[in-house]
N, C-alpha and C positions, 0 to 999 in steps of 0.2 A: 190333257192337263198333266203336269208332273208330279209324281210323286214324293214331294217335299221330304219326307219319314224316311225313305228309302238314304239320303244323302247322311244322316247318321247312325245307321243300320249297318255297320261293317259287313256285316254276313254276307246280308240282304245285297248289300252293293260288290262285292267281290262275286256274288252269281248273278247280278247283272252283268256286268263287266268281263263276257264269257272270252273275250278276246284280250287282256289286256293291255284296253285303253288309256286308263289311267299310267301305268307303269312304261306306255311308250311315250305318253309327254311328258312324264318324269326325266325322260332321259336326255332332256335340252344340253345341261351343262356335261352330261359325257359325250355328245355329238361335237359340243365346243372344240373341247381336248382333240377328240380324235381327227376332225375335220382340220385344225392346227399343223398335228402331227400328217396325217395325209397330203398339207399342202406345200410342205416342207420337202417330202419327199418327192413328190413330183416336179418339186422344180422349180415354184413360183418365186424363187429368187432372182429369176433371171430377168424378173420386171425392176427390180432395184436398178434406182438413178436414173429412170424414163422420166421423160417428161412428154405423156402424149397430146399427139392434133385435137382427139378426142374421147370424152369414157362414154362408149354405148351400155346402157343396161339392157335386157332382153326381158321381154316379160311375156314370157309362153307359158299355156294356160294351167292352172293349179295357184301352186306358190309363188310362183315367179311376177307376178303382178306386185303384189304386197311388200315381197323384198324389195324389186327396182325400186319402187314409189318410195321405202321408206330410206333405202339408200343414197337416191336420189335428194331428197329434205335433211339427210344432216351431213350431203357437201355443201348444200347450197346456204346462204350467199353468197360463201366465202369461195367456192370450188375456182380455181386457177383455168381450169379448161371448160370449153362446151362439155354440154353432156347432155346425153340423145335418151330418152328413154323410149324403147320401140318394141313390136311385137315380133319384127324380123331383122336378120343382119342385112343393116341398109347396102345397095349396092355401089355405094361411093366408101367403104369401110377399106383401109388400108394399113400400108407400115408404119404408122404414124398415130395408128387406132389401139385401144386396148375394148375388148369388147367380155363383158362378165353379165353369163346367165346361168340360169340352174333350169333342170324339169326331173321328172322323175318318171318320165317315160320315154324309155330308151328307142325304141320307135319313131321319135317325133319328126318325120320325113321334114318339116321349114326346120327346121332347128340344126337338123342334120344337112343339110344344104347350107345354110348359113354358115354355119360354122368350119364348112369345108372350102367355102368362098372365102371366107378370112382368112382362114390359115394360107390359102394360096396365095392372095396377095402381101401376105405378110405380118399381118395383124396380130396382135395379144389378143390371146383368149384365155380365160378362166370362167371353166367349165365343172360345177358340178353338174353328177350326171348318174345313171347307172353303171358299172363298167364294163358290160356287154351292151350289143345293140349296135342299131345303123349311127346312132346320135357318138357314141365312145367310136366306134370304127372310123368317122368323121375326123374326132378330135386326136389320132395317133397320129403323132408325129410331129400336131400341127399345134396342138395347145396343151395347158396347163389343166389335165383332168384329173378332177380330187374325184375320185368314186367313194361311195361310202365306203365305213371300216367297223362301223356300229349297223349292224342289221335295223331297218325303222321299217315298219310300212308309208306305203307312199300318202300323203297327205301331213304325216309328221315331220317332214325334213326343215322346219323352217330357220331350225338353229344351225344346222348344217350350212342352204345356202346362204344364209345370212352372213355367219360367217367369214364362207370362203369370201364374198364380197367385202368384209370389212379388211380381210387379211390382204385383197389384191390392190384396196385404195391406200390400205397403212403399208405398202410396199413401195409404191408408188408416191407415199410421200405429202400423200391429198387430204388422211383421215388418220387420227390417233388412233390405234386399236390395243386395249391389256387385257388379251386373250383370256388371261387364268382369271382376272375378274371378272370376266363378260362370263365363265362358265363357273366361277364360285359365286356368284350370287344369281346364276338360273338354279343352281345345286340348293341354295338356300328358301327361294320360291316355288320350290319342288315340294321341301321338308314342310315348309309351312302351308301347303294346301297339300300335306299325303290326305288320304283316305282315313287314319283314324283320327285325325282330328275332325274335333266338332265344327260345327257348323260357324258358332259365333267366334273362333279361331280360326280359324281355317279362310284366309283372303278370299280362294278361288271358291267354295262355296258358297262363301258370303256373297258373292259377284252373282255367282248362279241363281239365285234367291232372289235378290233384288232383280234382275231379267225374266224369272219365271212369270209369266200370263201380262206381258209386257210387251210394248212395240218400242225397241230399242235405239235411243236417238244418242247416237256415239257421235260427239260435236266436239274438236281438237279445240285446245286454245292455242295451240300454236303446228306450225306444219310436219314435225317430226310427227307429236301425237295425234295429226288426223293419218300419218300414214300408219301408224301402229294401228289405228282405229280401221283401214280396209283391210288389217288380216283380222283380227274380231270378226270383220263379216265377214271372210271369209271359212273361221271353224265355226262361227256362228252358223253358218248353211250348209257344213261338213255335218255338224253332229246334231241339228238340231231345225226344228221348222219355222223357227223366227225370222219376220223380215226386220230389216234393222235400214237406218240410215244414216249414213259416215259424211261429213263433211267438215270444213275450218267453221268456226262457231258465227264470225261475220258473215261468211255464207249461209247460213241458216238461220239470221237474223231479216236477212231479205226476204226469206219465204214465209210470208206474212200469217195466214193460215195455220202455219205446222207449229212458228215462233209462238200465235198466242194458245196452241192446246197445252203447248208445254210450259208456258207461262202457268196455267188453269194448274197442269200437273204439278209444276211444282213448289204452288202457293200453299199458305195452310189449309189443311184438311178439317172438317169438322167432323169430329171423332164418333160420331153418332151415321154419317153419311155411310151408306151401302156403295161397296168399294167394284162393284159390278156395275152400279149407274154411271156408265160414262158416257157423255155424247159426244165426245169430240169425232174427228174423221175417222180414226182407223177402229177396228175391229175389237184391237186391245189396247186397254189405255197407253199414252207412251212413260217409260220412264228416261230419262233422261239422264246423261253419264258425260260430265266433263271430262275429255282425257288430256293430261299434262305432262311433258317432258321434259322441256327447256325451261330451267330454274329465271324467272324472269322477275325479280323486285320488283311491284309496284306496276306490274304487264296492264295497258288499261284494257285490251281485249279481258281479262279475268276477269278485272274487277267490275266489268261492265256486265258480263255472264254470271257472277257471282250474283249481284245485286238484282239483277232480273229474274235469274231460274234460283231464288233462295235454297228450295228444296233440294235440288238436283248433287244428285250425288260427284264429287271429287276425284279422279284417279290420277296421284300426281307421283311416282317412286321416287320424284329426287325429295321427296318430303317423310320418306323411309328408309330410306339408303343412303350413304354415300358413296355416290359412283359417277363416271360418266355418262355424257348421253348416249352413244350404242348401249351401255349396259343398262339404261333407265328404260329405253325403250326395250331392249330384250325384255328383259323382267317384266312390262306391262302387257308384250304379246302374252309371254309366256303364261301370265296370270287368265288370260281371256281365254286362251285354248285347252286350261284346263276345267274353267268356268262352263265352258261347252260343252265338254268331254262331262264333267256330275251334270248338267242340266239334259243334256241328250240320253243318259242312266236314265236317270229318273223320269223322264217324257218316252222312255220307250223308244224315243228315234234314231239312235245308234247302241254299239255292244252287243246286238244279236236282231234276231228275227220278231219283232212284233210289242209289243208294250209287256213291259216287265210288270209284272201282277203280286202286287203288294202280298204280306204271310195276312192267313186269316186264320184266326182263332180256333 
């Protein structure tokens, strides 16, 4: 169970936080900047005026899932070319391929093989990566490798490779990318969930709260934010012991069962009810979190979700911001991985060894 108290406890949370956690997923919007500047330097101008056969995304395990999928949903409908999302470089990838993945283990023998089969036959590659290892040893010569330039630990690179992908599709001419707003409004979503602010200010606490002693049903309304929604599960299972389930909200309108606990969950409550009695299937009640990206008038997937899960809580940043879509969904990951990072504090299950034990009198 977490310890709710501890999340506006400045003290109390800066010696939980014996690593910090907090202050490394602050640092999305300077990963932006420098991930910019690194892929400038390396050369990825030399994709300017391609028009490729095809865009592979690579989804090797970590972050790399979460990006492709979401990079993937905001070329699509509209994307000019196939595009392959895969967990290896297919062996029909050529001079005609542009192939863009990240990992953060410079070890990763498919990844390093792939990537060295590309380069041989000719291919674009854009490659974040570490810049030692067999996986960088691979990519000399042969591609476009941004190595970090901000020290992150691994699990935190998500604005990095996010990124470098947004910078190799707006190169290419497939995807609009304004770098310095994709990183001044992660800089701004940073500010507004620091650590001393309270709770009822504070977005990413407030997030954490409402998912504490919760089974987490992250239902997109539309396909960008169900992909923002599998990196949630993914720092959701980084920093914390929640099982969560991510899907497009029509899809989860099929699963009959799960649709009417969260119906139950998110009808009125009577205010007198013990918030422990719940019989539905899981373990812990579920809370339920629309996620929203694409500003859509009048979307009848919403208002159909709307009207059914009344309660269920809203996550929409084009309705806080004005920005594009890459920089609505940055900001929505970036608000979930900090939501994980205070809820994992305060549950003991990341920031150090064993459950952080409240001050006693």
């Amino acid at each position: 169970m977490p310890d709710d108290s501890l999340l506006d406890d400045p003290a109390r949370l800066g010696a939980a936080d014996q690593e910090g956690l907090l202050r490394a997923g602050a640092m999305a919007g300077a990963q932006v900047r420098a991930t910019a500047e690194a892929a400038r330097d390396a050369g990825l101008d030399r994709l300017a005026g391609q028009r490729p056969r095809a865009i592979v995304l690579i989804t090797r395990p970590g972050l790399g899932p979460a990006v492709s999928r979401l990079l993937a949903e905001l070329l699509l409908p509209s994307c000019p070319v196939p595009l392959v999302v895969t967990d290896v470089v297919p062996p029909w990838v050529g001079a005609l391929d542009v192939v863009i993945a990240h990992t953060d283990e410079p070890g990763d023998v498919v990844l390093a093989e792939g990537v060295d089969r590309a380069g041989r036959f000719g291919a674009g590659v854009v490659l974040t990566a570490p810049a030692e290892g067999p996986v960088a040893a691979a990519a000399a010569g042969k591609a476009v490798l941004i190595a970090p330039r901000i020290a992150v630990r691994p699990g935190f690179g998500f604005a990095k490779a996010y990124t470098a992908g947004l910078l190799a599709l707006d190169t290419l001419g497939l995807l609009r990318l304004d770098s310095e707003l994709l990183a001044d409004e992660l800089d701004r979503e940073a500010e507004r969930s620091h650590p001393q602010h309270e709770s009822f200010v504070n977005p990413a606490k407030t997030l954490a709260l409402r998912l504490a002693d919760h089974a987490p049903l992250l239902w997109g309304l539309d396909h960008v934010a169900t992909a923002v929604g599998r990196h949630a599960v993914q720092v959701l299972g980084t920093h914390t012991d929640l099982v969560c389930d991510v899907v497009g909200y029509p899809q989860a309108s099929s699963r009959i069962a799960l649709h009417r606990a969260a119906v139950k969950a998110t009808a009125g409550r009577d205010i007198f009810a013990d918030p422990d009695d719940f019989d539905g299937p899981a373990a812990l009640p579920p809370r339920v979190l629309l996620l929203a990206v694409r500003a859509q008038p009048g979307d009848p997937v919403r208002r159909q979700a709307t009207e059914t899960l009344p309660g269920a809580d809203v996550l929409a940043p084009a309705e806080e911001i004005t920005a594009d879509e890459p920089t609505c969904a940055g900001v929505l990951a970036l608000r979930f991985e900090l939501a994980a990072l205070y809820l994992g504090l305060a549950a003991g299950t990341t920031g150090g060894t064993g459950r952080y034990a409240p001050a006693t009198a």
